[in-house]
PyMOL Python script that loads the backbone (N, CA, C, O; Angstrom):
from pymol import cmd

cmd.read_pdbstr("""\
ATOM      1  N   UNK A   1       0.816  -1.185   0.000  1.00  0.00           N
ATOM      2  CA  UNK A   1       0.000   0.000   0.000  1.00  0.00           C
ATOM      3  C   UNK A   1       0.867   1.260   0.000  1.00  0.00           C
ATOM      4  O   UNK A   1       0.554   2.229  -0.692  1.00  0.00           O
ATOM      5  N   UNK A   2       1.974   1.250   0.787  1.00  0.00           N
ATOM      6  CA  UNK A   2       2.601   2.506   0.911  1.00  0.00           C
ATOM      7  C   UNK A   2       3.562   2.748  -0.540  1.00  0.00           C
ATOM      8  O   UNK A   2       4.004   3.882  -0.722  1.00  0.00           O
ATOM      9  N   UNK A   3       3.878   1.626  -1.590  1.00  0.00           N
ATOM     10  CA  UNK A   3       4.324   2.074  -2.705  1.00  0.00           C
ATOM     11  C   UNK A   3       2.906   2.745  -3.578  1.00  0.00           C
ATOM     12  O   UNK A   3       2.908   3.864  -4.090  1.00  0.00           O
ATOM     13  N   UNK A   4       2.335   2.275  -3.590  1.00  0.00           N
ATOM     14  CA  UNK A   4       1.150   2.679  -3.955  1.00  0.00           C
ATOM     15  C   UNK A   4       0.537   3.754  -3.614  1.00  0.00           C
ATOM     16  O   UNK A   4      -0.364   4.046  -4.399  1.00  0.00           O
ATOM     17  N   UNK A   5       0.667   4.429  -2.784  1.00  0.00           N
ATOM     18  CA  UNK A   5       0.646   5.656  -2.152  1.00  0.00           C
ATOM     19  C   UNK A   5       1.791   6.577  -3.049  1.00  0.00           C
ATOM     20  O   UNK A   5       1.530   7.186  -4.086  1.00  0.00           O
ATOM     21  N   UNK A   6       2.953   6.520  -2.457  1.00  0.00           N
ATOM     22  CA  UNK A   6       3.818   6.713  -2.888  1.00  0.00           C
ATOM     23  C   UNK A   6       3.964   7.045  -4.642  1.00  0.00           C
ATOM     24  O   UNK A   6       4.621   8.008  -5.040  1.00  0.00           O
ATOM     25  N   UNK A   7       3.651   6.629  -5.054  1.00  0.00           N
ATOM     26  CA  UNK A   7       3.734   6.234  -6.914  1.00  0.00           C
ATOM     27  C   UNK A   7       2.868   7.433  -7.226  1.00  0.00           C
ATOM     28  O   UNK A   7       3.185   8.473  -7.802  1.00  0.00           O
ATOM     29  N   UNK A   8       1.930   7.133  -6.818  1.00  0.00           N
ATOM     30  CA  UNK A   8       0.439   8.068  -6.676  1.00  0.00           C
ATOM     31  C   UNK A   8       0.985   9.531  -6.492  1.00  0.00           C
ATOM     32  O   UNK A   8       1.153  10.388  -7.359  1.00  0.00           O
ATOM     33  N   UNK A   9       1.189   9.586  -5.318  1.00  0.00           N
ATOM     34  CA  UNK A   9       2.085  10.732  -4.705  1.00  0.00           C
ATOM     35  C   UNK A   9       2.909  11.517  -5.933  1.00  0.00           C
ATOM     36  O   UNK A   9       2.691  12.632  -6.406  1.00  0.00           O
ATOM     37  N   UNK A  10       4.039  10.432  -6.312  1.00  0.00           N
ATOM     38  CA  UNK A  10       5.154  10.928  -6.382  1.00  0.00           C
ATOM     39  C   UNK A  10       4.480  11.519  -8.250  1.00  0.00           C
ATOM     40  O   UNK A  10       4.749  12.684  -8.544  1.00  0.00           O
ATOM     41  N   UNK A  11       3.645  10.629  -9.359  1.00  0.00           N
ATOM     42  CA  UNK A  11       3.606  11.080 -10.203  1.00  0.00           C
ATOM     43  C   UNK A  11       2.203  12.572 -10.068  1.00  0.00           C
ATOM     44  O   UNK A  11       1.937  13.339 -10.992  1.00  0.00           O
ATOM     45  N   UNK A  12       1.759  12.583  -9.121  1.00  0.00           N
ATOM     46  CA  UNK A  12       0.838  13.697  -8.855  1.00  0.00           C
ATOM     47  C   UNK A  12       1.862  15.144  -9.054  1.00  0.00           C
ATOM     48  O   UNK A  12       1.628  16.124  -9.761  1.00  0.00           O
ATOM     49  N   UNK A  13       3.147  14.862  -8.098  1.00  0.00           N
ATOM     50  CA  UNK A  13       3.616  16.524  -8.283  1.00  0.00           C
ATOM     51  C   UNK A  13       4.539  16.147  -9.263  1.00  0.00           C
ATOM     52  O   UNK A  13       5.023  17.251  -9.508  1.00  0.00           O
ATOM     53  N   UNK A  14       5.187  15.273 -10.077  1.00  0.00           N
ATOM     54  CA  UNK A  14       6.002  15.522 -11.359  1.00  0.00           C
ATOM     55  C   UNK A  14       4.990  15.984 -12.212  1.00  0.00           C
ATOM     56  O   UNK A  14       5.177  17.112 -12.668  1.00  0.00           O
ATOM     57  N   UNK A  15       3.662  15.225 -12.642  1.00  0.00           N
ATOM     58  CA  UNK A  15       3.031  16.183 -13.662  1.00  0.00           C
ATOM     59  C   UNK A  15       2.864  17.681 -13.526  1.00  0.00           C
ATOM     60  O   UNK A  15       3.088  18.398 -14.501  1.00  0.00           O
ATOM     61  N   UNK A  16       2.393  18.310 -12.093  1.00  0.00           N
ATOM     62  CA  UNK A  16       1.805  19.265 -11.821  1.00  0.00           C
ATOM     63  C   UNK A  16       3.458  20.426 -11.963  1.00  0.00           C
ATOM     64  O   UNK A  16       3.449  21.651 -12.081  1.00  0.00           O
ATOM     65  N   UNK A  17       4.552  19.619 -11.906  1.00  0.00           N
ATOM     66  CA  UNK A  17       5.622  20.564 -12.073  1.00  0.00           C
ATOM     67  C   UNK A  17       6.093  20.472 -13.781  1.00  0.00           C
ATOM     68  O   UNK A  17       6.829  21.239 -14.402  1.00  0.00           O
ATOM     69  N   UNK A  18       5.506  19.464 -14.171  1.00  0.00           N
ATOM     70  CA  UNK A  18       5.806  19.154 -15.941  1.00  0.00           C
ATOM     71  C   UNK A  18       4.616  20.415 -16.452  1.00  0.00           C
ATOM     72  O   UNK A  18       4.954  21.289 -17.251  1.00  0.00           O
ATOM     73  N   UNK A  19       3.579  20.367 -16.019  1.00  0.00           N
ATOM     74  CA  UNK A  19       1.830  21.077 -16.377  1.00  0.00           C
ATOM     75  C   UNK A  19       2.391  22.897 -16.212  1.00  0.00           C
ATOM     76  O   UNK A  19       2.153  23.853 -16.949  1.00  0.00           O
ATOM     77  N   UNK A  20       3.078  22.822 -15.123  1.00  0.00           N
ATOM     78  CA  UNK A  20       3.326  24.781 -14.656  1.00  0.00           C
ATOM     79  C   UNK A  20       3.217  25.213 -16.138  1.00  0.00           C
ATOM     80  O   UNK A  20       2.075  25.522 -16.480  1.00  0.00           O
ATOM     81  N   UNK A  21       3.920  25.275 -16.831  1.00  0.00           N
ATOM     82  CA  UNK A  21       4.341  26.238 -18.110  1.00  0.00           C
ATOM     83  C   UNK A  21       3.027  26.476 -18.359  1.00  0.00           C
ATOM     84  O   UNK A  21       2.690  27.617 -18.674  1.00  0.00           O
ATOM     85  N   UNK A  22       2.086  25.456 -18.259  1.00  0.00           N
ATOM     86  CA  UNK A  22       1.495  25.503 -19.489  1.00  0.00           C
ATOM     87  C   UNK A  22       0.045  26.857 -18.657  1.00  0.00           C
ATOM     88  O   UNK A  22      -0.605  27.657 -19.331  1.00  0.00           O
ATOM     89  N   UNK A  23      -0.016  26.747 -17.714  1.00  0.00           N
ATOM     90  CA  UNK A  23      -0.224  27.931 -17.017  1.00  0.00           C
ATOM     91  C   UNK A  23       0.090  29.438 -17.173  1.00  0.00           C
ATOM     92  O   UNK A  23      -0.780  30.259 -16.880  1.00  0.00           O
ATOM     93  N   UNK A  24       1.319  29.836 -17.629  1.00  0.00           N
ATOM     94  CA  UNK A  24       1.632  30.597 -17.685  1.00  0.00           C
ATOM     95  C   UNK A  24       0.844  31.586 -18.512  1.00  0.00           C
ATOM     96  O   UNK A  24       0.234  31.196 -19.507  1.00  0.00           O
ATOM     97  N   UNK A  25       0.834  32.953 -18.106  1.00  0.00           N
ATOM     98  CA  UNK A  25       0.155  34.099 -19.110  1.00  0.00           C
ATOM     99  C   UNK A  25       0.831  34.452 -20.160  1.00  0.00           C
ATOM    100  O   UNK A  25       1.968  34.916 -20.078  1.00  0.00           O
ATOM    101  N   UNK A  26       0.034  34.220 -21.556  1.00  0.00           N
ATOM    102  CA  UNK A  26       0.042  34.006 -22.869  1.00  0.00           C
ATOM    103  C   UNK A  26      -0.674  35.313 -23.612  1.00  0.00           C
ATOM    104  O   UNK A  26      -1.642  35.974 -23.237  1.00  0.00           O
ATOM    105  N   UNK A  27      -0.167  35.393 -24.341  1.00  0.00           N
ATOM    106  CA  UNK A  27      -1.269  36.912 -25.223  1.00  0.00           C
ATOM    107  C   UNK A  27      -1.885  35.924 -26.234  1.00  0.00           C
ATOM    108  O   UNK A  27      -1.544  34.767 -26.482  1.00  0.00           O
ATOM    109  N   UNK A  28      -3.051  36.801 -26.847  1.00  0.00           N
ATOM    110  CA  UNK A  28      -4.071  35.971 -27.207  1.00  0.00           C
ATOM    111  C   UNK A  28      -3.511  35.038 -28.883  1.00  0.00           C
ATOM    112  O   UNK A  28      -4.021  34.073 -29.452  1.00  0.00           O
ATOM    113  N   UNK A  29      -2.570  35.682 -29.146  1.00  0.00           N
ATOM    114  CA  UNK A  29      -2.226  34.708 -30.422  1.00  0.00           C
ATOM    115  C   UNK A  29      -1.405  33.939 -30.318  1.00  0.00           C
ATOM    116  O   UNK A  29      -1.193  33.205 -31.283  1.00  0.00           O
ATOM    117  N   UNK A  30      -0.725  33.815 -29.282  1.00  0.00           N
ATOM    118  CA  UNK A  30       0.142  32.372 -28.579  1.00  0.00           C
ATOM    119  C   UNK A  30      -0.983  31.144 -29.095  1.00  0.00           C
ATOM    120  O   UNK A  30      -2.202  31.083 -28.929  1.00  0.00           O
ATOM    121  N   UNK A  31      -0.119  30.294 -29.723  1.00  0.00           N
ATOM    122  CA  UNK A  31      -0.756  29.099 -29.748  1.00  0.00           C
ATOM    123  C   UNK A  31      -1.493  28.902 -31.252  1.00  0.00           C
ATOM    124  O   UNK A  31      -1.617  27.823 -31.832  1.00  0.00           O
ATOM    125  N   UNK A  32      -1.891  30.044 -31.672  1.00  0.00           N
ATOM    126  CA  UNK A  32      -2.835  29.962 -32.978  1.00  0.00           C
ATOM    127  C   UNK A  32      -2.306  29.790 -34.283  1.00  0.00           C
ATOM    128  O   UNK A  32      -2.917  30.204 -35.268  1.00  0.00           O
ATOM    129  N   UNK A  33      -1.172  29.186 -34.365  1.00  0.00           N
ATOM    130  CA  UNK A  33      -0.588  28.682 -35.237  1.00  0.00           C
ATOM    131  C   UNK A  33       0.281  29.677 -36.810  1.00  0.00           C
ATOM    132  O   UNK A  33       0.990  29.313 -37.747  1.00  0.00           O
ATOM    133  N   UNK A  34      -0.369  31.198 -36.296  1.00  0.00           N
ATOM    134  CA  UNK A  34      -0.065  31.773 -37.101  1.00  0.00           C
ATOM    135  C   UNK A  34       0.929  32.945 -36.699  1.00  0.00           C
ATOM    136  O   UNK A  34       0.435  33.507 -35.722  1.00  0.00           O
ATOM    137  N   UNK A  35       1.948  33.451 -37.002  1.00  0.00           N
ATOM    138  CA  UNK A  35       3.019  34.636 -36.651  1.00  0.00           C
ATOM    139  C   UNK A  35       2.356  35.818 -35.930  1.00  0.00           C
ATOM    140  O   UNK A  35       1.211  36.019 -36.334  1.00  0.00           O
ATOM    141  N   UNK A  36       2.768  36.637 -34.986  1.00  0.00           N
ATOM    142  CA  UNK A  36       2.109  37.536 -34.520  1.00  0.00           C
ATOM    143  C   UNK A  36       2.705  39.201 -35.641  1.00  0.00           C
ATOM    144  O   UNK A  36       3.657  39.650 -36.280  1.00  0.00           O
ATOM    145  N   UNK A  37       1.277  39.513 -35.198  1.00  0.00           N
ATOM    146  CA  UNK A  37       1.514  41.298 -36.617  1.00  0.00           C
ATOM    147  C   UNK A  37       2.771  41.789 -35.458  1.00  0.00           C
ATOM    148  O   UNK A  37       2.985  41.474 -34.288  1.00  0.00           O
ATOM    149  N   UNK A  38       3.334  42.549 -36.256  1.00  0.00           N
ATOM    150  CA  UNK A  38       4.098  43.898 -35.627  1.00  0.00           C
ATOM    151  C   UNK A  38       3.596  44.336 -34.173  1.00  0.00           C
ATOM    152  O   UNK A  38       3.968  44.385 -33.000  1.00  0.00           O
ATOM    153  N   UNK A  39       2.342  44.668 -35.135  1.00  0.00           N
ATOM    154  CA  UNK A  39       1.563  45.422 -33.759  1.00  0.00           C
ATOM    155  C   UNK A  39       1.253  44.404 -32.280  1.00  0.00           C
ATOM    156  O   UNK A  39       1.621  44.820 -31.182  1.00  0.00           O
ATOM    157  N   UNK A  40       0.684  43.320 -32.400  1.00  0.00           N
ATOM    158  CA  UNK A  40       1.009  42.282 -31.386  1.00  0.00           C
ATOM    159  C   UNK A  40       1.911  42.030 -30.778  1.00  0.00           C
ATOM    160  O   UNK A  40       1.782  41.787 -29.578  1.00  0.00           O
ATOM    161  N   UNK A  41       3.099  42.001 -31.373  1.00  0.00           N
ATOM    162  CA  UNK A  41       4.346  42.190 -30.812  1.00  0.00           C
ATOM    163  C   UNK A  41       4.740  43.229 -30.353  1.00  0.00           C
ATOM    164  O   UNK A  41       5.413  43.061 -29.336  1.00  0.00           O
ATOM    165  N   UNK A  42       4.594  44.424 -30.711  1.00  0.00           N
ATOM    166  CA  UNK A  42       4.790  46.025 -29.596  1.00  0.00           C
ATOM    167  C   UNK A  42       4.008  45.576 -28.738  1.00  0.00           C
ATOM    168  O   UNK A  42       4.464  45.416 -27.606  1.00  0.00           O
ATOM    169  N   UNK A  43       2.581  45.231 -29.008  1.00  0.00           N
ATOM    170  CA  UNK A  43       1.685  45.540 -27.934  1.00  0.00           C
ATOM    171  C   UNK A  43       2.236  44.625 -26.231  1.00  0.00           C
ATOM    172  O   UNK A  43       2.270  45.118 -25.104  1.00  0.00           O
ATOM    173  N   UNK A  44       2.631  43.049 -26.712  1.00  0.00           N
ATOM    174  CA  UNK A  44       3.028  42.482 -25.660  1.00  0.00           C
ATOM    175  C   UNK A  44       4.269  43.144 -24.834  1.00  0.00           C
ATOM    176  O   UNK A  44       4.532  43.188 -23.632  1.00  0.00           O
ATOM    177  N   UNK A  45       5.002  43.704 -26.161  1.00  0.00           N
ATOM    178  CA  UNK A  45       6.270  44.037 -25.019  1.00  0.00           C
ATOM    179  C   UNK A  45       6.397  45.148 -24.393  1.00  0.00           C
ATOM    180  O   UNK A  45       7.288  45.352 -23.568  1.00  0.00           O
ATOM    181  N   UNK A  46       5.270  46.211 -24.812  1.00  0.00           N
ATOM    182  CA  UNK A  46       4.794  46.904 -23.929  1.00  0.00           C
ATOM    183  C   UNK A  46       4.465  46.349 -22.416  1.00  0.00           C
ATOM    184  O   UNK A  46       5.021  46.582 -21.343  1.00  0.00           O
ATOM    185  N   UNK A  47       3.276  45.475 -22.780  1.00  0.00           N
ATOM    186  CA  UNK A  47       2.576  44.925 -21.813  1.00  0.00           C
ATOM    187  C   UNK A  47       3.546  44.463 -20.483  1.00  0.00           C
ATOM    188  O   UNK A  47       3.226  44.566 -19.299  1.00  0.00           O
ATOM    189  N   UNK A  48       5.068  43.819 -21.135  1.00  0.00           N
ATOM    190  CA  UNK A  48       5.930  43.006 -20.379  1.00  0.00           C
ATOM    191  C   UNK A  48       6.755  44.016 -19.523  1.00  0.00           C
ATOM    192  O   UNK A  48       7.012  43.806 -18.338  1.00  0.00           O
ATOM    193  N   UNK A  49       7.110  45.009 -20.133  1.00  0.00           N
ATOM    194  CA  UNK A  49       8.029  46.554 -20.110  1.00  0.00           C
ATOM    195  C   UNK A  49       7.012  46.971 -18.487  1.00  0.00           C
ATOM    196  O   UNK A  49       7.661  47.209 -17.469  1.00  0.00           O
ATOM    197  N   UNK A  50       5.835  47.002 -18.448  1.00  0.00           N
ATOM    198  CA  UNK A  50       5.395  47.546 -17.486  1.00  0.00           C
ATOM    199  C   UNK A  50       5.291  46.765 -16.716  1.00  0.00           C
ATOM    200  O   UNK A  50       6.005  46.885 -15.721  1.00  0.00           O
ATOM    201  N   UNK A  51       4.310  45.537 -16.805  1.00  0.00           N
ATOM    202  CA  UNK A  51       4.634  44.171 -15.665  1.00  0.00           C
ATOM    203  C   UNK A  51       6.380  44.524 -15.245  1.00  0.00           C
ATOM    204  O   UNK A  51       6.636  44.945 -14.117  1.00  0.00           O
ATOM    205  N   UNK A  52       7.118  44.377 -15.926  1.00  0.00           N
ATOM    206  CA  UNK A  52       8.267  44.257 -14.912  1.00  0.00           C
ATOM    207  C   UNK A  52       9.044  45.859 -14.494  1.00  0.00           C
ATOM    208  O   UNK A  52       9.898  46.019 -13.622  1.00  0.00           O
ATOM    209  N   UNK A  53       8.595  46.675 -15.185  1.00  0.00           N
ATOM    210  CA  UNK A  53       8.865  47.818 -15.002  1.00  0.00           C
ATOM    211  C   UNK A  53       8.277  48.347 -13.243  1.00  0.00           C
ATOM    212  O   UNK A  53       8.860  49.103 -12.466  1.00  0.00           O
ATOM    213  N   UNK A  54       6.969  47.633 -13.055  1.00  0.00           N
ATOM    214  CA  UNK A  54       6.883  48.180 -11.549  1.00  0.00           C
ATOM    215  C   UNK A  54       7.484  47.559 -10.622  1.00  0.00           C
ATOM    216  O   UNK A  54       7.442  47.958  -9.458  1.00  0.00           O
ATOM    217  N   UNK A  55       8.193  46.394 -11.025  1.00  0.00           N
ATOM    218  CA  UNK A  55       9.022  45.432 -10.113  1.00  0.00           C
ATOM    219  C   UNK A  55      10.447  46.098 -10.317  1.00  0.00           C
ATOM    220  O   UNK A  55      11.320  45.848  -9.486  1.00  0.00           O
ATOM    221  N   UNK A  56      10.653  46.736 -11.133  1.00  0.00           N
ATOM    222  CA  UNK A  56      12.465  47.491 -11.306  1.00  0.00           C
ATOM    223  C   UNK A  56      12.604  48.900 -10.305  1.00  0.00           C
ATOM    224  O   UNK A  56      13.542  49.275  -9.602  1.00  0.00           O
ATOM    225  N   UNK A  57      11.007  49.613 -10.604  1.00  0.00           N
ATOM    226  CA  UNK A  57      10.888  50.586  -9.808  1.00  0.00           C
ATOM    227  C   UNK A  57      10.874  50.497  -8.646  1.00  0.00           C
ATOM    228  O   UNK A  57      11.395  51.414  -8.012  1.00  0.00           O
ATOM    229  N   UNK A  58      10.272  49.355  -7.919  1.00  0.00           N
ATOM    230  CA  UNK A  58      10.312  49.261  -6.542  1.00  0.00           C
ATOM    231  C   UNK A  58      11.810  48.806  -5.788  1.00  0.00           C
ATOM    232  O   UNK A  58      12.228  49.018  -4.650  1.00  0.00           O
ATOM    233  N   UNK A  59      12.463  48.023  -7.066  1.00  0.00           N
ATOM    234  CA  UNK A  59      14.030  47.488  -6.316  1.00  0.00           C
ATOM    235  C   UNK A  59      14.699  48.829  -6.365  1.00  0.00           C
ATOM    236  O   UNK A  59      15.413  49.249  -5.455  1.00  0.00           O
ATOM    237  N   UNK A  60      14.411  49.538  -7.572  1.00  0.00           N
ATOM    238  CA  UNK A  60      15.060  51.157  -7.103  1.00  0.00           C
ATOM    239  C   UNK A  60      14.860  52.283  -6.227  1.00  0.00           C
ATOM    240  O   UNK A  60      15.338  53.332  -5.795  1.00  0.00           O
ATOM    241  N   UNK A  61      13.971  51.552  -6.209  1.00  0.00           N
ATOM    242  CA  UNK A  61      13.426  53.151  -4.794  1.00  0.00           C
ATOM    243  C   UNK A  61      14.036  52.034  -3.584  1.00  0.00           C
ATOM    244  O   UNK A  61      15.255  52.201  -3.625  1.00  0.00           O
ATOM    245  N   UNK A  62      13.835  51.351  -2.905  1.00  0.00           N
ATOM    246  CA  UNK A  62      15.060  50.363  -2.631  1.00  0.00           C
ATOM    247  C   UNK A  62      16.165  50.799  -1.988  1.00  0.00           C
ATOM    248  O   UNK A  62      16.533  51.116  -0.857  1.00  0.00           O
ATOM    249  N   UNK A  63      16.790  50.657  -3.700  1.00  0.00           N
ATOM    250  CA  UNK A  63      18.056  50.708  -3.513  1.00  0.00           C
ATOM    251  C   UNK A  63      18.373  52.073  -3.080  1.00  0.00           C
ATOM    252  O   UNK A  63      19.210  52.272  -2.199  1.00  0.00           O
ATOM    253  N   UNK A  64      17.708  53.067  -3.691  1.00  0.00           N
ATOM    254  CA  UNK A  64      18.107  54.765  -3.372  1.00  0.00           C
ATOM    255  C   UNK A  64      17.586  54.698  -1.830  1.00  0.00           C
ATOM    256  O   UNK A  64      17.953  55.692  -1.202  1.00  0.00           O
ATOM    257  N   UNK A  65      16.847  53.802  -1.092  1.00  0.00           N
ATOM    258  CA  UNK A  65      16.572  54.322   0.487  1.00  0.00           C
ATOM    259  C   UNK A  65      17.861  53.772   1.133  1.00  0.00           C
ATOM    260  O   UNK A  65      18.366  54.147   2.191  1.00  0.00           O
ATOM    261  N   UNK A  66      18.223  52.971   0.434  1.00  0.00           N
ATOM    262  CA  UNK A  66      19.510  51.970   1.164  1.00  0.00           C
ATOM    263  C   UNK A  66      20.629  52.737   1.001  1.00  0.00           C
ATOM    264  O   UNK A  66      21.640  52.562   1.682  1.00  0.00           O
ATOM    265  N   UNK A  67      20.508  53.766  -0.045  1.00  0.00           N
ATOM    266  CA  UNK A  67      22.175  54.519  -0.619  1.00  0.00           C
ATOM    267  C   UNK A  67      22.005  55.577   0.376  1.00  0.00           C
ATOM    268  O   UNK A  67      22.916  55.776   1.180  1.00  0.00           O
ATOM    269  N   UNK A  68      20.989  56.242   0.405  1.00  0.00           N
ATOM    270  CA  UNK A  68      20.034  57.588   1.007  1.00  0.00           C
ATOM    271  C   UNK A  68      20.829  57.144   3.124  1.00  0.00           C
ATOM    272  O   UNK A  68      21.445  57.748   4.003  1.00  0.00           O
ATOM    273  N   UNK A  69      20.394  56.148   2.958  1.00  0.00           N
ATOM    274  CA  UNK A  69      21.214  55.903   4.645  1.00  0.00           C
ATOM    275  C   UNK A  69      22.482  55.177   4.857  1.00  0.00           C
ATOM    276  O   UNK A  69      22.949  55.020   5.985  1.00  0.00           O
ATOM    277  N   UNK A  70      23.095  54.692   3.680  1.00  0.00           N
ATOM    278  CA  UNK A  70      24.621  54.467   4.065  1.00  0.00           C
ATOM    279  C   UNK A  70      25.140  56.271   3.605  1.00  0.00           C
ATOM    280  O   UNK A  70      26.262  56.526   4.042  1.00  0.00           O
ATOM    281  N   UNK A  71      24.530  57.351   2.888  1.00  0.00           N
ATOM    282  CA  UNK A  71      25.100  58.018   2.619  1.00  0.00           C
ATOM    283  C   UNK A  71      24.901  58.834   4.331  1.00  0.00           C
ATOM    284  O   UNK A  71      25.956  59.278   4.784  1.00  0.00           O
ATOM    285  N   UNK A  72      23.777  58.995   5.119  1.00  0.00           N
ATOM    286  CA  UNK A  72      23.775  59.400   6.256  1.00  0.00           C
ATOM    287  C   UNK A  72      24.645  59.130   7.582  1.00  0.00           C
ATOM    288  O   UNK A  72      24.964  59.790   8.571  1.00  0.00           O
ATOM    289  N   UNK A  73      24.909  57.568   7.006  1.00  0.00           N
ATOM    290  CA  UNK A  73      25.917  57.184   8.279  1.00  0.00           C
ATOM    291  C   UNK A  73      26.783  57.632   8.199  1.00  0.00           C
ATOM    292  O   UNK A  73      27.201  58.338   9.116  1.00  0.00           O
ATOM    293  N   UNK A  74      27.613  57.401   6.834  1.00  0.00           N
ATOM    294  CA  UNK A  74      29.196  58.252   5.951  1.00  0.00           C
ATOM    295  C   UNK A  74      29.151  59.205   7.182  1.00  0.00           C
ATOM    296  O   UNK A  74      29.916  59.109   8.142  1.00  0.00           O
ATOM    297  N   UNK A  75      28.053  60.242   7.028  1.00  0.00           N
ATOM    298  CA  UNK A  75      28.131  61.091   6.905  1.00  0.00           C
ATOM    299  C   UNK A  75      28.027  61.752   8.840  1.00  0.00           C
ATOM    300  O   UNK A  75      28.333  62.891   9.193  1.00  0.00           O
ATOM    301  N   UNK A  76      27.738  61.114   9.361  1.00  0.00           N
ATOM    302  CA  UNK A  76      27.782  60.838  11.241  1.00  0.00           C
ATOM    303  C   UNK A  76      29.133  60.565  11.645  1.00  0.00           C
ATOM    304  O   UNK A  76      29.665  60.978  12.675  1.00  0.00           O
ATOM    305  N   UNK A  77      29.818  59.604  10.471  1.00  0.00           N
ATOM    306  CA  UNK A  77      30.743  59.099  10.940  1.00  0.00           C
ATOM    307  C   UNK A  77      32.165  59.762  10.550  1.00  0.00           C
ATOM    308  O   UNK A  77      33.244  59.242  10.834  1.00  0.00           O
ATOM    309  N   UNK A  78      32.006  61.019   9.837  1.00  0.00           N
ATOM    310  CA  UNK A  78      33.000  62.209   9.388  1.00  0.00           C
ATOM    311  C   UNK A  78      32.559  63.561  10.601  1.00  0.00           C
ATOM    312  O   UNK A  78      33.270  64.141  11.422  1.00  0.00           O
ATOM    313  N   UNK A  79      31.524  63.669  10.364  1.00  0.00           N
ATOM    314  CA  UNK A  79      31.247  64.363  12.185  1.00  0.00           C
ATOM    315  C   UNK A  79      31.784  64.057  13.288  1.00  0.00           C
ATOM    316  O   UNK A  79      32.012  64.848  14.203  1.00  0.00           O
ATOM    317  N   UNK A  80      31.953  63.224  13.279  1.00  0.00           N
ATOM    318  CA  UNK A  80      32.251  62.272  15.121  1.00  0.00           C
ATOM    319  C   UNK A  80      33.835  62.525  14.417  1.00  0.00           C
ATOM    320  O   UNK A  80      34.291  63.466  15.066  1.00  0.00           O
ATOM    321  N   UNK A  81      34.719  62.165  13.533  1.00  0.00           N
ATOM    322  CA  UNK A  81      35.952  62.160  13.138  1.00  0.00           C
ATOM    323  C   UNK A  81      36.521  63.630  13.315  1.00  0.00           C
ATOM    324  O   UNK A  81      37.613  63.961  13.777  1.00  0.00           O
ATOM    325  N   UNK A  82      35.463  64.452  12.812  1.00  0.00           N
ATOM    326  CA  UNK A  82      35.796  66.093  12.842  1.00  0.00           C
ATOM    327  C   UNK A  82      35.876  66.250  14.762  1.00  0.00           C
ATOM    328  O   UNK A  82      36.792  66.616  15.498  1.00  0.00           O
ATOM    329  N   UNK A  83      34.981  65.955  14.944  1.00  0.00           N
ATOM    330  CA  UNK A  83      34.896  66.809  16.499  1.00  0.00           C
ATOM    331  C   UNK A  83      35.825  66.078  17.705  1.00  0.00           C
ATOM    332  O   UNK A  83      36.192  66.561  18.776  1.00  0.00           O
ATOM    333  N   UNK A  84      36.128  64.434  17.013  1.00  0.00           N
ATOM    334  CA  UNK A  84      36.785  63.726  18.337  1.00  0.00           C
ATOM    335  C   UNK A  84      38.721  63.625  17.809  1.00  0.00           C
ATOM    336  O   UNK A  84      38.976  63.358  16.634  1.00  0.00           O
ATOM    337  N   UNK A  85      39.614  63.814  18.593  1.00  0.00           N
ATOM    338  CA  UNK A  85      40.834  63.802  18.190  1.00  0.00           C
ATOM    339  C   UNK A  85      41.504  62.996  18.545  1.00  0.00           C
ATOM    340  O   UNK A  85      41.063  62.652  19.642  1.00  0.00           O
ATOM    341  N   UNK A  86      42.757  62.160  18.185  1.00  0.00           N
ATOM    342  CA  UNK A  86      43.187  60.942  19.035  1.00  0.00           C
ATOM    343  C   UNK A  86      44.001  61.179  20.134  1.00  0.00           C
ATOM    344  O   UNK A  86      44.691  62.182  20.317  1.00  0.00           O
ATOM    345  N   UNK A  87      43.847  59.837  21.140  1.00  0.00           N
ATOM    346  CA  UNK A  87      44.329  60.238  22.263  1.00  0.00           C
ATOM    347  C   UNK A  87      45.463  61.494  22.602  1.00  0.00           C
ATOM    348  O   UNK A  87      45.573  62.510  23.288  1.00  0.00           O
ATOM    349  N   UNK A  88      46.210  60.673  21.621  1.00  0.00           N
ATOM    350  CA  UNK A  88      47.657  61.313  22.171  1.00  0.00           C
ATOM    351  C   UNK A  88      47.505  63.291  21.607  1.00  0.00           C
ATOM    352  O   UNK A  88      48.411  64.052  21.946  1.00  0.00           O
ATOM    353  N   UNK A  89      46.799  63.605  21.124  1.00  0.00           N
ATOM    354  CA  UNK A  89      46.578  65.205  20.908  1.00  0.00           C
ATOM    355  C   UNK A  89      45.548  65.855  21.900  1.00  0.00           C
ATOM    356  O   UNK A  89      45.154  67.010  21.738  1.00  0.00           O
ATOM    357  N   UNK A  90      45.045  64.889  23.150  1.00  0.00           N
ATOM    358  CA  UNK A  90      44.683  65.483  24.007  1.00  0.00           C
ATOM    359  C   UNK A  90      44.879  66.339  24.936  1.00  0.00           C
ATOM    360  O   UNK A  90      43.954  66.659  25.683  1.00  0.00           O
ATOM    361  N   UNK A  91      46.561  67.047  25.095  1.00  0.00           N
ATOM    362  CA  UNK A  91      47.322  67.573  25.749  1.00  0.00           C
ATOM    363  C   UNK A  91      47.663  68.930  25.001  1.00  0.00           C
ATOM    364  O   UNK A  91      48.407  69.832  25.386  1.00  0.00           O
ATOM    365  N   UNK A  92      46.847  68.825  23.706  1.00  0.00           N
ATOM    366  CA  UNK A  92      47.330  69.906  22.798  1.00  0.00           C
ATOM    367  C   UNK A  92      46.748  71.125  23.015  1.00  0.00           C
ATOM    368  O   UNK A  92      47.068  72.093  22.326  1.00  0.00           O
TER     369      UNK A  92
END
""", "prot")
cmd.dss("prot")
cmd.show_as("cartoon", "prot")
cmd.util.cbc("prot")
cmd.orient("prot")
């Protein structure tokens, strides 16, 4: 029973990981056997340009909050350098 289970099991998620693709979002002349116009083709890669375009924008705003506060620390840590002097010029 437990190969049998098992078998069951095991070809349930190889199809369902063989099947993914076929899931995937398609524009409407995928598949129809015939070349896509010009215009179908701008139109998708438009379509793709913005799908991933709001995912580029968000790793950049991101990255500029992440630059935005290593540039603040830099910048604490040339203060504290300006105002503190090393030991040995404490007598000065």
């Amino acid at each position: 029973m437990n190969k049998r289970l098992f078998s069951i099991l095991f070809c349930t998620i190889f199809s369902l990981s063989i099947s993914a693709p076929v899931y995937a979002e398609k524009p409407a002349w995928a598949g129809s056997g015939k070349p896509p116009t010009a215009e179908q083709k701008q139109q998708h890669k438009t379509m793709m340009q913005n799908k991933n375009g709001d995912k580029d924008d968000k790793q950049k705003t991101e990255l500029d909050e992440t630059t935005e506060a290593e540039k603040s620390i830099d910048k604490k840590i040339e203060d504290v350098k300006e105002r503190t002097r090393p030991w040995w010029q404490i007598f000065d």
